[in-house]
Structure formats: structure tokens, C-alpha cells
C-alpha positions as CSV (number, residue, x, y, z in Angstrom):
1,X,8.7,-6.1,-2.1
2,X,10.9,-5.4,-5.1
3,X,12.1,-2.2,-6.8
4,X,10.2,-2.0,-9.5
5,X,10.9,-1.7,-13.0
6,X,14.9,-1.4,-13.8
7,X,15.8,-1.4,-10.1
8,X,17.7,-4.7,-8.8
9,X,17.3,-6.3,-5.4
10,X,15.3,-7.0,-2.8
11,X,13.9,-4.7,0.0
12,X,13.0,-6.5,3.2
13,X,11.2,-4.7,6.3
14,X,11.9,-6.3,9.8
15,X,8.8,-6.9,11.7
16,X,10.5,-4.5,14.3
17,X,10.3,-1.7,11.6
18,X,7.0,-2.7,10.7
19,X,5.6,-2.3,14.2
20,X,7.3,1.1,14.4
21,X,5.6,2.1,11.4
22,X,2.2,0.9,12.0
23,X,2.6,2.5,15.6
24,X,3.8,5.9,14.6
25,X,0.7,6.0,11.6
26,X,-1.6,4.8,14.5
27,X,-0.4,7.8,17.0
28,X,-0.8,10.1,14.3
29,X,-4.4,9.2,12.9
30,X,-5.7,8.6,16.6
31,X,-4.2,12.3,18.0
32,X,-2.5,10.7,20.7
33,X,1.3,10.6,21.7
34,X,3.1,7.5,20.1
35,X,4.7,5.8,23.6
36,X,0.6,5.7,24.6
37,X,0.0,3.2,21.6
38,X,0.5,-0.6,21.0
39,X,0.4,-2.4,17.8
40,X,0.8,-5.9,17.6
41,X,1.2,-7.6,14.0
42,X,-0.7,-10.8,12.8
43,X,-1.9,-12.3,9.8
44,X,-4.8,-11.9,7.9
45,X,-5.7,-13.5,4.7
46,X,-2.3,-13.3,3.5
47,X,-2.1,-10.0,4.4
48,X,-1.1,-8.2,7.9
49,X,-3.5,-7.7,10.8
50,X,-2.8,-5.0,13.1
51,X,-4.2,-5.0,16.3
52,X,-3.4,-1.1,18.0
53,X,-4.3,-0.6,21.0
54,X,-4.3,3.1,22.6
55,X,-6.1,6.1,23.7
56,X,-7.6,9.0,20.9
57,X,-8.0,12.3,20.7
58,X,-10.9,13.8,22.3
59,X,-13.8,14.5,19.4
60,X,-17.7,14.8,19.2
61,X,-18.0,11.9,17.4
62,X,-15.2,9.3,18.9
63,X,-16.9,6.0,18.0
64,X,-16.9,7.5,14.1
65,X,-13.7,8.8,14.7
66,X,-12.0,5.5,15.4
67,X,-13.5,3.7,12.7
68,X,-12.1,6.2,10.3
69,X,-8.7,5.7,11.8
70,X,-8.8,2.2,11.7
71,X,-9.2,3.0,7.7
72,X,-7.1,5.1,7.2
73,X,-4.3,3.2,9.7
74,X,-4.7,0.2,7.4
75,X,-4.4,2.1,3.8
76,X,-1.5,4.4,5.2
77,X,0.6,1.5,6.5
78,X,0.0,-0.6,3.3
79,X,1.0,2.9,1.2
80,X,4.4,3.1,3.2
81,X,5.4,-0.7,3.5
82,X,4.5,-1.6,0.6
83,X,2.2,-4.5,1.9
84,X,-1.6,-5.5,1.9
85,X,-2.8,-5.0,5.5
86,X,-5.9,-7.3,5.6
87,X,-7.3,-6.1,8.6
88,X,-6.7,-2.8,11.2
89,X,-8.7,-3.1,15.0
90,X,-8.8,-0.3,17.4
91,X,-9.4,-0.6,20.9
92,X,-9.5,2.2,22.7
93,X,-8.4,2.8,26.1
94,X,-8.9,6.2,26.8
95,X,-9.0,9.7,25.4
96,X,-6.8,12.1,25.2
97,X,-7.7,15.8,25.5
98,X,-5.8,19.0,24.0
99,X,-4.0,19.9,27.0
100,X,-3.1,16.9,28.5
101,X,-0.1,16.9,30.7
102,X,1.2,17.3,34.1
103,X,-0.5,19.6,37.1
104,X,1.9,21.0,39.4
């Protein structure tokens, strides 16, 4: 990525940062806390694949839902870094509802 117009250099994004990225915009679209969430990075076309993995927030239409956020995931993450994200897959493991927490 370069700095446009007038601006010299180079800025590079470690795949570490990338993964961050990706995972914190997957937490966020999918309603679910961030250390719940795995993203792994690949490549797709030229482009990045993310593959998240985590639970979502509990909704009426969860199947819709996670499409959406697989969308949305792949546009946001491409917005921020800067990159073409090829491809975003969800799998879901599990949902999470509005009060989730501990029971004493």
C-alpha cells in the first residue's frame, strides 16, 4: 500500500496486525467477544481469504445474519487495510446470548 498522491513511502501491515484487524471487525459484526473468535489468513485470487471462526450473537434470523457478516467482514477489513480480501467464511460455533456470563 502506498500513500497516495504527494505522500512518500511505503506502509507495510504485518500479518500479525492483519489478523488482529480482521479479528476485532469479525467480533464486532458477529456480536460476540473478540478472545471467542479465530481468524486465520490465506490467499485468494490475489487477494486475502479469511477463514473466522467463532460464535454470533443470538438473532431470529442467524443463518442470514452470518452471511451478512461474512460481507460486511470482508468489505470492512479491505476499507481499513487497505487490501482486496477475496474471500470471507464463517463458521459458527455457537451463539452468544445478551447476558452471557458467569452464574454464581
Amino acid at each position: 500500500m502506498t500513500g497516495g498522491p504527494g505522500v512518500p513511502g511505503r506502509v507495510e501491515i504485518s500479518a500479525r496486525a492483519l489478523n488482529s484487524l480482521a479479528r476485532a471487525v469479525a467480533a464486532e459484526r458477529l456480536g460476540a467477544p473478540a478472545r471467542r473468535v479465530r481468524v486465520e489468513l490465506g490467499d485468494h485470487a490475489g487477494g486475502i481469504a479469511l477463514q473466522v471462526t467463532g460464535p454470533i450473537r443470538a438473532r431470529d434470523d442467524v443463518v442470514g445474519s452470518a452471511v451478512a457478516a461474512a460481507e460486511r467482514v470482508r468489505e470492512r477489513v479491505g476499507e481499513l487495510s487497505g487490501r482486496r480480501v477475496g474471500s470471507a467464511h464463517i463458521e459458527l460455533t455457537g451463539i452468544v446470548h445478551e447476558h452471557d456470563g458467569r452464574v454464581r
